[in-house]
C-alpha positions in Angstrom: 111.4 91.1 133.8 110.0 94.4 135.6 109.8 97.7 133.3 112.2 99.0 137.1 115.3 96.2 136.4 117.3 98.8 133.9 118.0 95.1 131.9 119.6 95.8 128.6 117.4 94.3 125.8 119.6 93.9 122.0 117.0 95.1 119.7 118.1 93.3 116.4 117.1 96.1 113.7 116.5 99.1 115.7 117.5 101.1 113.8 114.3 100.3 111.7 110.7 101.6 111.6 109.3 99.4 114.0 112.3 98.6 116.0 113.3 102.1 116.5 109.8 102.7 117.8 110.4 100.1 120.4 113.6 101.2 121.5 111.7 104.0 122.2 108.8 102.3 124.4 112.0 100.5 126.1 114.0 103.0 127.2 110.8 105.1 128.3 109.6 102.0 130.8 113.2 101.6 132.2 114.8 99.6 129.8 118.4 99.8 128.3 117.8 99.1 124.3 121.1 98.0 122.7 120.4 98.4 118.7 122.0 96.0 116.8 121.7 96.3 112.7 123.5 96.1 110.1 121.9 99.7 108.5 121.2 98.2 105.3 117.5 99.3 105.8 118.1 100.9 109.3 119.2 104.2 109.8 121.9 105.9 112.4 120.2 108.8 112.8 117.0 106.2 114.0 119.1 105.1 117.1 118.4 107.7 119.6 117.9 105.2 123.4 121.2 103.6 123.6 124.3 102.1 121.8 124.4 101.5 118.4 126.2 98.0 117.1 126.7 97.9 113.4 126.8 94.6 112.6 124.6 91.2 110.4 123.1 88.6 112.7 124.3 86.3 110.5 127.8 87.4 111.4 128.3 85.5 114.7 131.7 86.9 115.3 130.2 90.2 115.6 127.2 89.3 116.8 128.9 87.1 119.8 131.1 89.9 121.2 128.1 92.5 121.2 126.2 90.2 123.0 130.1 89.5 125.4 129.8 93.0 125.3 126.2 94.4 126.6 124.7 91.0 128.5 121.5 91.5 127.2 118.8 89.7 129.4 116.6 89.1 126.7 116.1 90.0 122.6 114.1 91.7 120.2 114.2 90.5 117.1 113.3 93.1 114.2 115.9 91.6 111.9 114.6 90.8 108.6 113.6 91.5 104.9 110.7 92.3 103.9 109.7 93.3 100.4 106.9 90.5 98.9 107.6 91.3 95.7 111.7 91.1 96.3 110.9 87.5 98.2 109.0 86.1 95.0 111.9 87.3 92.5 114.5 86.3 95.0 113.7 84.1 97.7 117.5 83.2 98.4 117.8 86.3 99.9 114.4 86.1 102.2 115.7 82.8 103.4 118.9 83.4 103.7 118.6 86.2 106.0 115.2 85.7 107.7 115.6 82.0 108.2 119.3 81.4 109.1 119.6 84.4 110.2 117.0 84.0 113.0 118.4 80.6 113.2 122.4 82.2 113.7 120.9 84.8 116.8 118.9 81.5 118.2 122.1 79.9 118.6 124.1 83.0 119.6 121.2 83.4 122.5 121.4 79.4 123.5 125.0 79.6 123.5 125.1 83.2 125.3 121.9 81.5 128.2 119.6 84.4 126.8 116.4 82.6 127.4 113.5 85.8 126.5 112.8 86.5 123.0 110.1 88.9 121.6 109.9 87.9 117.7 108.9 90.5 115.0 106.8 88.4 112.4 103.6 88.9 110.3 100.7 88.5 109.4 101.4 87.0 105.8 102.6 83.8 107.9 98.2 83.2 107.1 98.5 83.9 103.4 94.4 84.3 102.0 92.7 83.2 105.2 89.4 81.2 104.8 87.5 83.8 107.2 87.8 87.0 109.1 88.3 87.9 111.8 92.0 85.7 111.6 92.5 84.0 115.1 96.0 83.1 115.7 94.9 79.8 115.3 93.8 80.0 111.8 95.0 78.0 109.2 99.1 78.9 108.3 99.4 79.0 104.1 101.9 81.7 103.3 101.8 82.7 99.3 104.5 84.4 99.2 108.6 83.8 100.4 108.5 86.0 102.9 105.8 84.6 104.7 106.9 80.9 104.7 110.4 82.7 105.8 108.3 83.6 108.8 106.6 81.1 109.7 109.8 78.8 109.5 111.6 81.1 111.7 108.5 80.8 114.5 109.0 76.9 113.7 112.4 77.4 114.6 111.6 79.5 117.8 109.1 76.7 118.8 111.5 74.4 118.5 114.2 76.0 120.8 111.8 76.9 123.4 111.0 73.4 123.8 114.8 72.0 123.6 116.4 75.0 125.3 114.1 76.5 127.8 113.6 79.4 125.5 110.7 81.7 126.6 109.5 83.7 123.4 106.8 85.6 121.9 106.1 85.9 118.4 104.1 88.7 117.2 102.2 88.9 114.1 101.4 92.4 112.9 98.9 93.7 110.2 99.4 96.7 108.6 101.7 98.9 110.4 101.5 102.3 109.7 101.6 106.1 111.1 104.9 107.7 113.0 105.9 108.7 116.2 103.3 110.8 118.0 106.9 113.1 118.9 107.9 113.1 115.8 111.1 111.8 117.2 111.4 108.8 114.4 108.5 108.0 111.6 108.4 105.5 108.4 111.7 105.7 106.0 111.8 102.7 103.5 113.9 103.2 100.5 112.2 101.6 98.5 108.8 103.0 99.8 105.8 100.0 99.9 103.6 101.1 102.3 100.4 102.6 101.0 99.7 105.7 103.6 103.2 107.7 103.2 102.9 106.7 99.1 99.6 108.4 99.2 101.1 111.3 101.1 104.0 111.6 98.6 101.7 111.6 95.7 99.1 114.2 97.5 102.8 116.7 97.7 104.1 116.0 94.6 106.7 114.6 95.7 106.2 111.2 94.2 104.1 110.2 91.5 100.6 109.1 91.3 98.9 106.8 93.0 98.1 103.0 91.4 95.4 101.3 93.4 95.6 97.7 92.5 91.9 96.8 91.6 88.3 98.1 92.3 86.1 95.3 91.9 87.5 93.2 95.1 83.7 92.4 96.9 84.2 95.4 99.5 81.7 98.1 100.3 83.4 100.7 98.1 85.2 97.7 95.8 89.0 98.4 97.1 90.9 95.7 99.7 90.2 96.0 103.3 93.1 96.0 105.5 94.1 96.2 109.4 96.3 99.3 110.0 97.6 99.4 114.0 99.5 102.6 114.8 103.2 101.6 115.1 103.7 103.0 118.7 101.0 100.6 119.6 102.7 97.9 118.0 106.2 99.4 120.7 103.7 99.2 123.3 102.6 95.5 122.5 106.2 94.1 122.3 107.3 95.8 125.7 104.4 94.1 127.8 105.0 90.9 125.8 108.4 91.0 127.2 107.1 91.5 130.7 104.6 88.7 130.2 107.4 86.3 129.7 108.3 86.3 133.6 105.1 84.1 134.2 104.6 82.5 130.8 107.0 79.6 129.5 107.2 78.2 126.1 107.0 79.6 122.7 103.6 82.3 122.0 101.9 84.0 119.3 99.7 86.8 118.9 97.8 88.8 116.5 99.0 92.8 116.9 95.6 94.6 115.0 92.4 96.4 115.7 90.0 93.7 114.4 88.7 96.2 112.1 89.5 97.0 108.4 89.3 100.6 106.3 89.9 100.6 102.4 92.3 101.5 100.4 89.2 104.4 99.7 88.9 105.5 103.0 93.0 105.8 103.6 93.2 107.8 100.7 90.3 110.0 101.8 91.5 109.9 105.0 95.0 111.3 103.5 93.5 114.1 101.9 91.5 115.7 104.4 95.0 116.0 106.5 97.0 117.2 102.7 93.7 119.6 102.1 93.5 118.4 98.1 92.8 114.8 96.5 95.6 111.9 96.5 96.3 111.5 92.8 95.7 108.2 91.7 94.5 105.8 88.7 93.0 102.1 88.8 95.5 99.2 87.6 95.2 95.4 87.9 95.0 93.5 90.6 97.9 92.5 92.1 98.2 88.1 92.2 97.7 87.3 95.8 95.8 90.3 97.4 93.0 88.9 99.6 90.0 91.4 99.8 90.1 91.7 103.5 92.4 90.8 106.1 91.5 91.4 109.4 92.6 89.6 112.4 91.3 89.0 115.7 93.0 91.0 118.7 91.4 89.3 121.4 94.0 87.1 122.8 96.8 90.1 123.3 93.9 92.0 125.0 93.4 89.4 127.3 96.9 87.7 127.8 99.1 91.3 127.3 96.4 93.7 128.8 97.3 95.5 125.4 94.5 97.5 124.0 95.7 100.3 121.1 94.9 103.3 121.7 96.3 105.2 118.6 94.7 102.7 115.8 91.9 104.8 114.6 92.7 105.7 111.1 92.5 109.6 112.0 95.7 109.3 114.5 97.6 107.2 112.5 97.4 109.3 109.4 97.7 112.3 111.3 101.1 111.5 112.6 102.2 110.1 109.7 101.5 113.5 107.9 103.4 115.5 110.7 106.8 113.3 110.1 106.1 113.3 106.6 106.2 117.3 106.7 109.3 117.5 109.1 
């Protein structure tokens, strides 16, 4: 599929934060990006490169006669829920919509001859990894619902490639995190999770404090390590992925990180040099589940994609986050 073929691509959840960023790298390599969402999480005003159909993927009705209606040649699939603590208190929901709902557009895409999927999953498909640097071929123990939900909807995507002729991708993200480098579109949630824009809205005032869960993880400065890639890098990533499919068969993964870690310290250090005055915070518990580090090993989407990030450092990514978060 060559970035010059104008194909239409039905980005499930575009009108999401990482979707929406991909519509973007789509449309600005050619592409047509159809968003399809049901705007429970999305947002309208996030669907800026092509048509907007409001609809559930678990709504085949709705979701057949978009698909009539556009003849996509291939999807991304942004689609799910994804809120740990929501999937431990109600892991109906998580499987409900992550697993039969992937399994509802799988069908819709056999039935449709869509044979090119680029699948948004995670890295909590791991759960606490026995070393780091992750490979993707580490040991898969997810703790929580939401990562078994995506590791059975990769199952399922292995399993259709190999029945159907399906060509997919899966790819499992760390820690995405900064906006936009326009400022076109940036990180919304409602509720917000994410640890860089809730240390920017307690640096304004405009939310409260700061809890880091625990200090005395064995880490240089005592706080968790984590990955952070710059969501425009993660756009990038799922565009040549989709290229990659015209020679590659069968179902793939791959690890979408840096291969290096900061600290919960160093983000909120990192935040207040761009604020100009300390992130308010205080020291709680630690959270069950939280490994000390989680850092994965890029290697094999350097090599296979020819993707290398070029927005990752932690000075980019928090710097664009704090220009959205100011707009």
């Amino acid at each position: 599929m060559t970035n010059d073929s104008q194909a239409t691509i039905l980005v499930t959840g575009g009108a999401g934060y990482v979707g929406a960023h991909a519509c973007k790298a789509l449309a600005a390599r050619g592409y047509c990006p159809v968003v399809y969402d049901n705007l429970v999480y999305g947002h309208r005003e996030a669907v800026k490169w092509g048509a907007l159909e409001i609809g559930d993927i678990a709504d085949r009705a709705t979701l057949d006669a978009a698909i009539a209606k556009h003849r996509p040649a291939a999807v991304m699939h942004f689609s799910a829920f994804t809120y740990v603590g929501e999937s431990v208190a109600d892991p109906g929901k998580y499987y409900r919509n992550n697993v039969a709902g992937t399994l509802s557009l799988l069908e819709a895409m056999r039935d449709a001859g869509i044979n090119r999927l680029i699948f948004s999953s995670t890295a909590a498909t791991y759960g606490k990894p026995l070393g780091v640097p992750i490979p993707e071929e580490a040991v898969k123990a997810p703790i929580n619902p939401y990562g078994h939900s995506k590791l059975i909807a990769e199952q399922m995507i292995t399993d259709f490639a190999a029945a159907h002729e399906l060509r997919a991708v899966a790819l499992r993200y760390f820690n995405a995190a900064g906006a936009d480098p326009d400022g076109e579109i940036g990180e919304l949630h409602d509720p917000e999770s994410h640890l860089i824009p809730l240390a920017m809205q307690a640096a304004t005032g405009d939310g409260p404090p700061l809890t880091l869960f625990g200090d005395d993880y064995p880490t240089p400065d005592g706080t968790c390590i984590r990955d952070y890639i710059h969501v425009s890098d993660l756009a990038d990533a799922h565009v040549r992925a989709l290229e990659w499919l015209d020679d590659n068969a069968g179902a793939h993964a791959f690890n979408l990180s840096t291969g290096r870690g900061q600290s919960v310290r160093e983000v909120l250090d990192a935040v207040a040099d761009v604020a100009g005055k300390p992130v308010p915070h205080s020291i709680g518990p630690r959270r069950a589940g939280d490994p000390a580090e989680l850092v994965s090993d890029p290697t094999k989407a350097n090599r296979e994609l020819g993707w290398t990030p070029q927005m990752s450092n932690l000075e980019s990514i928090v710097a664009t986050a704090w220009a959205w978060h100011r707009r």
